[in-house]
Rosetta silent file (secondary structure, phi, psi, omega in degrees, C-alpha in Angstrom):
SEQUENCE: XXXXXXXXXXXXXXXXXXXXXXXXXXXXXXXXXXXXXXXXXXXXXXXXXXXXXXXXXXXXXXXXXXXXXXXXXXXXXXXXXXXXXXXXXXXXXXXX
SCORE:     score description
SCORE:     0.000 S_00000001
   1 L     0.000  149.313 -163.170    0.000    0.000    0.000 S_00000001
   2 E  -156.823  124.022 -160.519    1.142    3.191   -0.778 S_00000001
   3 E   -74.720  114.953  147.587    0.107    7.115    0.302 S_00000001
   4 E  -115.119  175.586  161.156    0.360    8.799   -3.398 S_00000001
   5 E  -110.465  170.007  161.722   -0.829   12.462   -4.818 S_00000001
   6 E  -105.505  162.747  179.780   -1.526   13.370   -8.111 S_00000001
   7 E  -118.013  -18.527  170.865    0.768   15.994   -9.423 S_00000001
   8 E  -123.573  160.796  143.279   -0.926   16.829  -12.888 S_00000001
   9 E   -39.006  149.412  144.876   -4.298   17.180  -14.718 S_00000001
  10 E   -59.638  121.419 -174.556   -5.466   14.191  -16.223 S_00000001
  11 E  -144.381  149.048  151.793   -4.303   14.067  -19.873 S_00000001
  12 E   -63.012   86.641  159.339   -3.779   11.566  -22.956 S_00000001
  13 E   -87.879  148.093  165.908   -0.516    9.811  -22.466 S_00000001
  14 E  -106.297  153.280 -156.934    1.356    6.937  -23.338 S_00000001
  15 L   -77.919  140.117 -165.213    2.311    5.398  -20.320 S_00000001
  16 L   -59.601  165.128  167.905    6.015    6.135  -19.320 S_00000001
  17 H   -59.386  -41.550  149.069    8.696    3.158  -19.427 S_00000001
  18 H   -41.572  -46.164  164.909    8.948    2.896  -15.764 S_00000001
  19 H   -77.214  -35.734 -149.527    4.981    1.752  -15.559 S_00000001
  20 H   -52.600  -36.842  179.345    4.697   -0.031  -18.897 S_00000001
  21 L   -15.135  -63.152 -158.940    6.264   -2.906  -16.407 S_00000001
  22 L   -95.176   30.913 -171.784    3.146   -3.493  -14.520 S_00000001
  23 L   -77.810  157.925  127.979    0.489   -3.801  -17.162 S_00000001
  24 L   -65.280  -26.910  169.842   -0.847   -7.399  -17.424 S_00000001
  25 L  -116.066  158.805 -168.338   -1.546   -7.552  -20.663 S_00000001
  26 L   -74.498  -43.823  178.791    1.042   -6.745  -23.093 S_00000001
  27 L   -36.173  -34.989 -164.663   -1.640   -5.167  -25.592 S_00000001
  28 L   -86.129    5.862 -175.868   -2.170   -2.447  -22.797 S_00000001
  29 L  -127.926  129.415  173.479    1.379   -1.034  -22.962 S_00000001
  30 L    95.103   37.000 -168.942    2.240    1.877  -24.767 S_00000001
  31 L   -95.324  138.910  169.518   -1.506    2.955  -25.481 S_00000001
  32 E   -78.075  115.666  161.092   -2.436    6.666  -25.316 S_00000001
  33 E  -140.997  163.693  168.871   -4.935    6.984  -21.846 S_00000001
  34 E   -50.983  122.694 -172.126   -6.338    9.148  -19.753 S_00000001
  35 E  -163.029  129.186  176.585   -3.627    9.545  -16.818 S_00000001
  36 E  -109.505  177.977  169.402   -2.771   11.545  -14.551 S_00000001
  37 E   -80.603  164.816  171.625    0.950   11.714  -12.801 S_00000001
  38 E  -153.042 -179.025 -173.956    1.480   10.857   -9.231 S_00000001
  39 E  -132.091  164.474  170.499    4.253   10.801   -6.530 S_00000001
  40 E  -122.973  113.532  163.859    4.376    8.358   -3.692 S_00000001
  41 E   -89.276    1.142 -174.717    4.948   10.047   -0.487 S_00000001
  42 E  -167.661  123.996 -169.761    4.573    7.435    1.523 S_00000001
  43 E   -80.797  136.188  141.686    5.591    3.086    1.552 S_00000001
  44 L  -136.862   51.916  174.423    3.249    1.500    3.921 S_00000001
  45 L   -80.422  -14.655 -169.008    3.511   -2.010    2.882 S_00000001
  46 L  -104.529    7.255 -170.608    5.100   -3.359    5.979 S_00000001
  47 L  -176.887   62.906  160.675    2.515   -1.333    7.827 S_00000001
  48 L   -31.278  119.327  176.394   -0.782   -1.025    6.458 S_00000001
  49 L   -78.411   58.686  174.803   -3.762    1.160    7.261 S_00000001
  50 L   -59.505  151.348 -173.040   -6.834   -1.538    7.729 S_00000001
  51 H   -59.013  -64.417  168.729  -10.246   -1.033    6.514 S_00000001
  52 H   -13.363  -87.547  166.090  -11.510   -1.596    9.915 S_00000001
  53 H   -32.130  -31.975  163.635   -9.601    0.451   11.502 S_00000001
  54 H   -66.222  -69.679  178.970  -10.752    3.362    9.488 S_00000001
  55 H   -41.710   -2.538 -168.730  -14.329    2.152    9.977 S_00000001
  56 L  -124.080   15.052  173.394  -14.098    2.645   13.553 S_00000001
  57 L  -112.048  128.072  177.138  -13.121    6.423   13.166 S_00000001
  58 H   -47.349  -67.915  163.665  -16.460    8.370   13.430 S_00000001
  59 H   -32.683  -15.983 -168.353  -15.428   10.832   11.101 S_00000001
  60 H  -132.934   11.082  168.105  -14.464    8.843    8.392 S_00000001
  61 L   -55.823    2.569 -175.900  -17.895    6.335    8.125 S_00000001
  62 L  -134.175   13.207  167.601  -19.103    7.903    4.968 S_00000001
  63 L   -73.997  176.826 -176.774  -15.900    7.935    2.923 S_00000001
  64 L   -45.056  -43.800 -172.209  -16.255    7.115   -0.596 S_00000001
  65 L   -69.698  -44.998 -168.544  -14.376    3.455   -0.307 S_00000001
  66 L  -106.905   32.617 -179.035  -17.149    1.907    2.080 S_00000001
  67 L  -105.273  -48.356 -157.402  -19.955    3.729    0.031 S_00000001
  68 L  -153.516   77.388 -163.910  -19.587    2.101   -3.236 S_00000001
  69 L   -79.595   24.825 -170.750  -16.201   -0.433   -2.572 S_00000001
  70 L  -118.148   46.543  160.138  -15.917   -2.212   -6.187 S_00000001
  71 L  -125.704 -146.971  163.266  -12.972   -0.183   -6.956 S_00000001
  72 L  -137.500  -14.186  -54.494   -9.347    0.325   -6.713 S_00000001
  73 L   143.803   71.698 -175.817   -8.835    4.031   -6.574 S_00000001
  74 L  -146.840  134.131  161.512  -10.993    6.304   -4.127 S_00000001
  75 L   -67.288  142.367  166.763  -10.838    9.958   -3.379 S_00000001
  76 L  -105.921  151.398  175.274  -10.741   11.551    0.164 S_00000001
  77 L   -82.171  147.428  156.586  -11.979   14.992    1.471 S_00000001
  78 H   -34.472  -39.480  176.118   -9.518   16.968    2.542 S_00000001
  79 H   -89.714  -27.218  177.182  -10.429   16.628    6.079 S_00000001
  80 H   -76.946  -22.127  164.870  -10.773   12.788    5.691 S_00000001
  81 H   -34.812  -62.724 -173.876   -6.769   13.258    4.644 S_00000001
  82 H   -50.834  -23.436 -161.823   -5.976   14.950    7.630 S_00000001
  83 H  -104.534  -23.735 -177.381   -7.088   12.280    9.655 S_00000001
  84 H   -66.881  -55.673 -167.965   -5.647    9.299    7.583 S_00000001
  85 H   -37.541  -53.586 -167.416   -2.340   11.511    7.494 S_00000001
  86 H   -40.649  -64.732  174.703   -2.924   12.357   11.369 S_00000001
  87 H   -49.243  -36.338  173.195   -2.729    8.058   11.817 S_00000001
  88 H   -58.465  -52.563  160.145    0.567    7.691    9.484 S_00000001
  89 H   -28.976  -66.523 -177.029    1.849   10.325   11.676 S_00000001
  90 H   -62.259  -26.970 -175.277    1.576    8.389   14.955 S_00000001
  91 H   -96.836  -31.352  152.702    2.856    5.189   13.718 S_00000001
  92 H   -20.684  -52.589 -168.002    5.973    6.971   12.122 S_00000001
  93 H   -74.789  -59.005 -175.575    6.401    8.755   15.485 S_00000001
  94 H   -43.560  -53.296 -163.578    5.598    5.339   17.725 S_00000001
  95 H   -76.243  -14.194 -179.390    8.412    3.231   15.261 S_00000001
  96 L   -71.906    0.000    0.000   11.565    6.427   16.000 S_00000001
């Protein structure tokens, strides 16, 4: 799992050499799509941010992910950021 932003608009691209890696199908690489860029500010694969957990923050019972969950991909409010972020924080701070 992995905290990214996007950094651009959504545009028609062919997907850079660095992604083309992870398509599955071969057909699917080097195709002009809709895309935007992103950055990853933050690895949390050894230390993961459960659904649960989230579900059990008052504040965050009506994002977008446990509204309509058949995706891969789901925008946060600003304020549900802050709160996600707020959690990343502490277990950064807990592991120093």
């Amino acid at each position: 799992m992995h905290a990214c932003i996007c950094i651009s608009d959504p545009k028609y691209l062919v997907d850079s050499p660095r992604s083309a890696k992870h398509w599955l199908y071969s057909e699917d690489k080097g195709q002009i799509r809709l895309r935007v860029r992103i950055r990853r500010i933050l690895k949390l694969v050894n230390n993961p941010i459960m659904r649960e957990e989230l579900k059990n923050i008052p504040a965050l019972k009506d994002m977008k992910i446990f509204r309509q969950p058949q995706g891969t991909n789901f925008p946060v409010s600003r304020y549900e950021w802050e709160i996600i972020s707020g959690l990343i924080k502490q277990r950064l701070d807990s592991k120093a």
